[in-house]
ROKEBA-254841 format. One record per residue (C-alpha): residue in one letter; residue number from 1; x, y, z. Coordinates in nm, 2 decimals, padded with zeros to 4 digits. Example, Ala and Ser with C-alpha at 12.3 -4.5 7.8 and 13.67 -1.06 7.14 Angstrom:
// residues 2
A; 1; 01.23; -00.45; 00.78
S; 2; 01.37; -00.11; 00.71
END
This chain:
// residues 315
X; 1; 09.52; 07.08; 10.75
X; 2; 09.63; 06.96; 11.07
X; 3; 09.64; 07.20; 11.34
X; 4; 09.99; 07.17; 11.48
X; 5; 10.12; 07.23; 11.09
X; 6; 09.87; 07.55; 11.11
X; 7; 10.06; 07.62; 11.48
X; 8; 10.41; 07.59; 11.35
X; 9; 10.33; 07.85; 11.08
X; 10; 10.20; 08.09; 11.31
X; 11; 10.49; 08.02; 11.55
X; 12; 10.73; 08.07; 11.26
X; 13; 10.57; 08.34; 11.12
X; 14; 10.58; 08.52; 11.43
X; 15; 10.94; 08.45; 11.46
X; 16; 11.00; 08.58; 11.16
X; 17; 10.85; 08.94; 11.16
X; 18; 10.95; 08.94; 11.56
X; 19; 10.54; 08.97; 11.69
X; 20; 10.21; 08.83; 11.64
X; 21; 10.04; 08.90; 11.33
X; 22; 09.77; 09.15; 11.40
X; 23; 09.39; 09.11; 11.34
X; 24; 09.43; 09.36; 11.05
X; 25; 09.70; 09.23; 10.86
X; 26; 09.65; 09.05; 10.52
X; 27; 09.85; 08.76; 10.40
X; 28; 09.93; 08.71; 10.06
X; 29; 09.96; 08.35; 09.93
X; 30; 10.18; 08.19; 09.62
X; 31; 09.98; 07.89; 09.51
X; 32; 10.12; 07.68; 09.25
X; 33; 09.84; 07.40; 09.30
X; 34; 10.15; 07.21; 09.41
X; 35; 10.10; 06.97; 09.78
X; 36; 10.36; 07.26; 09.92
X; 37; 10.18; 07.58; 09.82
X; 38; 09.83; 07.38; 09.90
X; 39; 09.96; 07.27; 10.21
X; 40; 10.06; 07.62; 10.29
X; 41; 09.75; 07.78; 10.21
X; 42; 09.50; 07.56; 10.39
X; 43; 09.77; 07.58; 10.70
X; 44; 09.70; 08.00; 10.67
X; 45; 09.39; 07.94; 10.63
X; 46; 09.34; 07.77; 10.97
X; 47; 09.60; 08.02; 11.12
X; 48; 09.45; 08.35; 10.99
X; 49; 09.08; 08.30; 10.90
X; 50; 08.99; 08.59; 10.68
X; 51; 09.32; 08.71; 10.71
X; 52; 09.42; 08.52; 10.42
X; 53; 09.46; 08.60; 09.98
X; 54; 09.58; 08.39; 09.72
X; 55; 09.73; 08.41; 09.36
X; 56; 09.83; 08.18; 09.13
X; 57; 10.06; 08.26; 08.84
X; 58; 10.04; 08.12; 08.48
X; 59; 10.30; 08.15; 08.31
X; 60; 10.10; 08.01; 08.00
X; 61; 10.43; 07.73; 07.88
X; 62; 10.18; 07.44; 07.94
X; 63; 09.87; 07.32; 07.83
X; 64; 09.79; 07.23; 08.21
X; 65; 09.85; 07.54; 08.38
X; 66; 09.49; 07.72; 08.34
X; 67; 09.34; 07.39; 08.46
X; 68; 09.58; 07.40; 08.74
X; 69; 09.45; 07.75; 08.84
X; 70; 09.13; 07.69; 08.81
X; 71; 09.17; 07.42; 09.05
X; 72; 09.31; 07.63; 09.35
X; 73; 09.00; 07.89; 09.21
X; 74; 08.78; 07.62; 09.34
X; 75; 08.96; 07.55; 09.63
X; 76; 08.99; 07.86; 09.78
X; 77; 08.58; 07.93; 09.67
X; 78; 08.49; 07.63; 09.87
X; 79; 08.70; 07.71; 10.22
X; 80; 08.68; 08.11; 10.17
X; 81; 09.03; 08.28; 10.05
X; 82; 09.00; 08.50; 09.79
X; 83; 09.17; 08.43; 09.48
X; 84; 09.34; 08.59; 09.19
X; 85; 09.52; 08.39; 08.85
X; 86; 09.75; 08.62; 08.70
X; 87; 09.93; 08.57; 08.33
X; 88; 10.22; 08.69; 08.22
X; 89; 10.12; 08.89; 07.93
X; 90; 10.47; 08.86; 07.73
X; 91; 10.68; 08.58; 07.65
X; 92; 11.03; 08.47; 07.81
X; 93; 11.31; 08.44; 07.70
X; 94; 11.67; 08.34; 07.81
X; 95; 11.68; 08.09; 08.11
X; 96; 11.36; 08.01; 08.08
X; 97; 11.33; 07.90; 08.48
X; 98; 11.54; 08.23; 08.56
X; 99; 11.26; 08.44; 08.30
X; 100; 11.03; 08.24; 08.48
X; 101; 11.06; 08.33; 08.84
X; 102; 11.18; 08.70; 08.77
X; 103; 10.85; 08.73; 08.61
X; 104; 10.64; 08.55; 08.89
X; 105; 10.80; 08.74; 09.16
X; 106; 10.73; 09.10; 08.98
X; 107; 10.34; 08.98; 08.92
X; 108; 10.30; 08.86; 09.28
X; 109; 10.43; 09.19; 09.40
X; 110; 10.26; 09.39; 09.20
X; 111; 09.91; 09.19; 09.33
X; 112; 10.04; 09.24; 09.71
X; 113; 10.07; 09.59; 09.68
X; 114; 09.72; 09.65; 09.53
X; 115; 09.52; 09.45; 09.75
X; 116; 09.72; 09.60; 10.03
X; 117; 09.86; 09.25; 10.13
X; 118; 10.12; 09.32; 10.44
X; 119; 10.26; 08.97; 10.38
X; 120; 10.35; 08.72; 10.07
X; 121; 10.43; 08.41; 10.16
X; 122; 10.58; 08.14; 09.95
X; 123; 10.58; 07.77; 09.97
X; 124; 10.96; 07.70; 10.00
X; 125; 11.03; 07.40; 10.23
X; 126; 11.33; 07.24; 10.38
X; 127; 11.39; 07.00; 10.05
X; 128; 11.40; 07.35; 09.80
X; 129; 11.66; 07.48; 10.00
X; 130; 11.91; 07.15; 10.01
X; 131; 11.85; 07.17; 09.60
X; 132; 11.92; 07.54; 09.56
X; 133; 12.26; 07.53; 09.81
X; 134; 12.36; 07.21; 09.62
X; 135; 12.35; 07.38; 09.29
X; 136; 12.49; 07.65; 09.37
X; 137; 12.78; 07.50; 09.52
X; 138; 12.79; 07.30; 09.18
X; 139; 12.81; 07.67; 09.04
X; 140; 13.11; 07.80; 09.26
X; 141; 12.85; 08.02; 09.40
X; 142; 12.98; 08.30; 09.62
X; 143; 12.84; 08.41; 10.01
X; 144; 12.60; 08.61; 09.80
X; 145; 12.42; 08.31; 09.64
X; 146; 12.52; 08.04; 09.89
X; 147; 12.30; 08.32; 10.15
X; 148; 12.02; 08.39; 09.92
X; 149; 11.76; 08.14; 10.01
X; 150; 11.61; 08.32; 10.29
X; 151; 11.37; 08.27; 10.51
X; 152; 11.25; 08.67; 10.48
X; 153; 11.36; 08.94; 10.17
X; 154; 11.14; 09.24; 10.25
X; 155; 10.80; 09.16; 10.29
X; 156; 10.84; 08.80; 10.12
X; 157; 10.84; 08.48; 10.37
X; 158; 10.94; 08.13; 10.35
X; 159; 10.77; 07.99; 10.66
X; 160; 10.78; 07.59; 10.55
X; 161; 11.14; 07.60; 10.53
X; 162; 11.18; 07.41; 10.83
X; 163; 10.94; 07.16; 10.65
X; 164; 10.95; 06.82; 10.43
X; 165; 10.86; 06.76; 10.07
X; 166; 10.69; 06.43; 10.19
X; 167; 10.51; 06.58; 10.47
X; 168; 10.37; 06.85; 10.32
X; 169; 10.26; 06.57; 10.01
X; 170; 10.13; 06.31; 10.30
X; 171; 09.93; 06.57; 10.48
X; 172; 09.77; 06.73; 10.20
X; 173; 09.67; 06.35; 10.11
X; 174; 09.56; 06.27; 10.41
X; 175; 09.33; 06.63; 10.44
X; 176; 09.20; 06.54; 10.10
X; 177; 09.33; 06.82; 09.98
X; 178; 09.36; 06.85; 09.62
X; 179; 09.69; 06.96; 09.46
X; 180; 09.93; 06.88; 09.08
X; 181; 10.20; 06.75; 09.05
X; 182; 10.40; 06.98; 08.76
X; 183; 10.59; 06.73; 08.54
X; 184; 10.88; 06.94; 08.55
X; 185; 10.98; 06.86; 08.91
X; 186; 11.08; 06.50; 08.75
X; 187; 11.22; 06.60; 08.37
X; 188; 11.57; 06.53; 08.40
X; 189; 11.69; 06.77; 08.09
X; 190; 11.65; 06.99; 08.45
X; 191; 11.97; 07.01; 08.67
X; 192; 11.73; 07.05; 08.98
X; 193; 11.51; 06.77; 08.86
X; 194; 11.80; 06.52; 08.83
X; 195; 11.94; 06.65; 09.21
X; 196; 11.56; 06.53; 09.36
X; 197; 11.60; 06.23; 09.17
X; 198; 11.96; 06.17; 09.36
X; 199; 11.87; 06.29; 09.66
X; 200; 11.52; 06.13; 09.72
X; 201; 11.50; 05.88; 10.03
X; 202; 11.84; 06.02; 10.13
X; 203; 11.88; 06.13; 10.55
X; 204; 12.23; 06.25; 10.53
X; 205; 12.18; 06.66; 10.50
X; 206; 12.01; 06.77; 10.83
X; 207; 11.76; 07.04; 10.69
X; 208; 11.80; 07.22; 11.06
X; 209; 12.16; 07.27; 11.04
X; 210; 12.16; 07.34; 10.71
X; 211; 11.94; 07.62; 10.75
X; 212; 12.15; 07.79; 11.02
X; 213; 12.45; 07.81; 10.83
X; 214; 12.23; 07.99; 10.53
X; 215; 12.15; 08.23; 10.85
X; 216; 12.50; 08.26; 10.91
X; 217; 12.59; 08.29; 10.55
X; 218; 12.32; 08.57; 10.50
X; 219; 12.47; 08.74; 10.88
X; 220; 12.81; 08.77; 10.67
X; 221; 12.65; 08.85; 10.34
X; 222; 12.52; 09.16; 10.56
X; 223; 12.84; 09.29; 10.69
X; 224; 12.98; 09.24; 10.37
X; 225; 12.76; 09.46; 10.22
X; 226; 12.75; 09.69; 10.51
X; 227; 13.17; 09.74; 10.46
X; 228; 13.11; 09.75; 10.14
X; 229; 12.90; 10.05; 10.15
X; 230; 13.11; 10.24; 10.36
X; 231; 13.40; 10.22; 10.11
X; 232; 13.17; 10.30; 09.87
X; 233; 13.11; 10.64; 10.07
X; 234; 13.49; 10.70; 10.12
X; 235; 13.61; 10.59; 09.76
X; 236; 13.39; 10.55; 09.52
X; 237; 13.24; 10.85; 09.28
X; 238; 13.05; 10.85; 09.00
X; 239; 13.00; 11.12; 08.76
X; 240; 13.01; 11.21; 08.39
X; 241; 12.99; 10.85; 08.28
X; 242; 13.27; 10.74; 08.45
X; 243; 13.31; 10.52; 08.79
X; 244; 13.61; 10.60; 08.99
X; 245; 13.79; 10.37; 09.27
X; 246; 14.01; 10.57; 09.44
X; 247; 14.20; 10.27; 09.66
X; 248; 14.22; 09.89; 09.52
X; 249; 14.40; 09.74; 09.82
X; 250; 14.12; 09.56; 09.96
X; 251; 13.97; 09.17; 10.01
X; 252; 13.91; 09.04; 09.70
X; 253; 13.53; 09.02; 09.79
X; 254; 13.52; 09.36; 09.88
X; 255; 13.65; 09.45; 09.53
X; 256; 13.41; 09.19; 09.38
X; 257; 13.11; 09.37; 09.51
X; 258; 13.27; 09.72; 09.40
X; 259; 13.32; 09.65; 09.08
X; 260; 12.98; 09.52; 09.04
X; 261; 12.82; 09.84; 09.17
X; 262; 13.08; 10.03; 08.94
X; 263; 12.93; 09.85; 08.64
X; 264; 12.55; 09.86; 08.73
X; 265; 12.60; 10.24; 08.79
X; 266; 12.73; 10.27; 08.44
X; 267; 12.54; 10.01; 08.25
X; 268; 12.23; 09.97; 08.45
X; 269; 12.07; 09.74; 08.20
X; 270; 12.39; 09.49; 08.19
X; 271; 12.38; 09.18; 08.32
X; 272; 12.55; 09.14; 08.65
X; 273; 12.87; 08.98; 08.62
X; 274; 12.97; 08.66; 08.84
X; 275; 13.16; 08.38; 08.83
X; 276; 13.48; 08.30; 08.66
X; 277; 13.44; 08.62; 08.44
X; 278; 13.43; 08.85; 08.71
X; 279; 13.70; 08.63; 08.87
X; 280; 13.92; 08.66; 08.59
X; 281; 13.90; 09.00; 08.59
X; 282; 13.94; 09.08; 08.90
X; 283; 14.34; 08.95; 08.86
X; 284; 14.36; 09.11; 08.55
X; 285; 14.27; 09.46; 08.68
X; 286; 14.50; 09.40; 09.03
X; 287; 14.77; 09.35; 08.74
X; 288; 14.70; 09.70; 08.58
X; 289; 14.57; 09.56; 08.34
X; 290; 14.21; 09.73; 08.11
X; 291; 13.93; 09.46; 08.06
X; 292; 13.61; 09.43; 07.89
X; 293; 13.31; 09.36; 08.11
X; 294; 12.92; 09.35; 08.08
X; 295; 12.98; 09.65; 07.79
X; 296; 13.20; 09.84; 07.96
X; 297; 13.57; 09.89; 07.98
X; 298; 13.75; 09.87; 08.32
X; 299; 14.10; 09.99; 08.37
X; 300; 14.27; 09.84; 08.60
X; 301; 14.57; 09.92; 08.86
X; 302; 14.62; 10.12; 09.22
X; 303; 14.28; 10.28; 09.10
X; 304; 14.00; 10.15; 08.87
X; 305; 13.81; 10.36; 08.62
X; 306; 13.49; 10.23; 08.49
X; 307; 13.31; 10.38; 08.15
X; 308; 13.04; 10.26; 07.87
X; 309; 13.28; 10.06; 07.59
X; 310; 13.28; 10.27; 07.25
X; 311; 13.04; 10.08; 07.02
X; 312; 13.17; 09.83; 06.77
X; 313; 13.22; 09.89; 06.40
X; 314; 12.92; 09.77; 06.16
X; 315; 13.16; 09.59; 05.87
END
């Protein structure tokens, strides 16, 4: 890989943990086989010689995938990285993307922390995150989600996303070095598939400025949360079953964010609600109203009460 692609990492990398990566720091790589997550490893590689692990997860839904692993096994046998496939051992359900990427991020973080990785990098470039915001918006995400692509999440980086789809491609071409292309990036029965379609060749979203305001969506996200806390201390108590909110006159986001900590507290293994359903019931509880909600049952008015719904009747 180029050297001033291998540069920008490091620079970025740097920037992103605030110092230089020390001499006895391990990185942790996310291959797909993909040209991003190739182009990203044989950029570490260059960067951080001996510094440098990958993985590659199969989730086992096509016939290609062990082939596809077994190609960035070779890779990474040739120029020196070790490597590691891991399988999800059970089968998804649900969204399968969303089952998907829950499951992939649980094995790669359950691989960092045995090998004693400091650092997991994935491949996400510049393109990814116009997609993901785009949805999103398509979704009437909140600052939550709008904030969520990130460029770090705890020991999880995102150093290419100041890079191109087609760069990344073109150099990995031009290094001869090998990658797949996964069908799915161009099956249109996929929302994100169908955006790339529309949006391929197009200059008019400025990956640089789009990236700043997911900075300054993820700064507010913060505070948000950080307010959201401190009411939490001052208002919010929890015993017995029961989640109780003292004082209810309050941004609608802040309440938003309550209530969802009111229900996870109660119903840990509920869904988190978002949306229009949590939007509806937000005005219904402001009204005084009592509504149903991920399995529980939320009265509403000058203070909110949250408890497990009784379970329904077998007829």
């Amino acid at each position: 890989m180029p050297d001033d692609l291998s540069e920008r990492l490091r620079i970025e990398t740097e920037r992103l943990i605030g110092r230089a990566v020390a001499p006895t720091e391990r990185i942790g790589i996310a291959v797909s086989g993909g040209p991003d997550s190739m182009a990203l490893l044989a950029a570490a590689n260059v960067a951080w010689p001996g510094q440098v692990e990958a993985a590659t997860v199969d989730h086992g839904l096509r016939a290609e995938s062990c082939a596809e692993a077994e190609m960035v096994a070779r890779w990474c046998a040739d120029k020196g990285p070790p490597h590691r496939t891991l399988t999800i051992e059970h089968g998804l359900s649900g969204n399968l993307q969303a089952a998907a990427r829950r499951a992939r991020y649980r094995l790669l973080e359950t691989w960092r922390a045995e090998r004693g990785l400091s650092w997991l990098m994935t491949a996400h470039q510049a393109d990814d995150q116009i997609e993901t915001i785009l949805l999103r918006l398509n979704r009437g995400a909140g600052v939550g989600g709008l904030a969520s692509v990130r460029v770090r999440r705890g020991h999880v980086l995102r150093p290419l996303l100041g890079e191109r789809r087609a760069a990344l491609r073109a150099s990995c071409i031009a290094q001869g070095i090998p990658f797949v292309d996964d069908p799915s990036n161009v099956d249109d029965r996929f929302d994100r598939a169908r955006l790339r379609q529309a949006l391929a060749g197009s200059d008019l979203i400025d990956p640089a400025g789009l990236a700043r305001s997911v900075m300054a969506l993820a700064d507010a996200d913060g505070a948000l949360a950080w307010m959201t806390d401190r009411i939490a201390a001052e208002s919010l108590a929890i015993e017995s079953g029961v989640a109780r909110l003292a004082a209810t006159d309050m941004p609608p986001e802040i309440l938003r964010r309550l209530l969802v900590r009111m229900i996870a507290a109660i119903n840990p293994e509920a869904e988190k609600p978002r949306g229009p359903s949590l939007d509806q019931a937000l005005v219904q509880l402001l009204a005084g109203k009592t509504v149903s909600l991920a399995d529980c049952t939320v009265a509403g008015g000058a203070a909110w009460m949250v408890r497990r719904a009784p379970p329904r009747k077998l007829r």
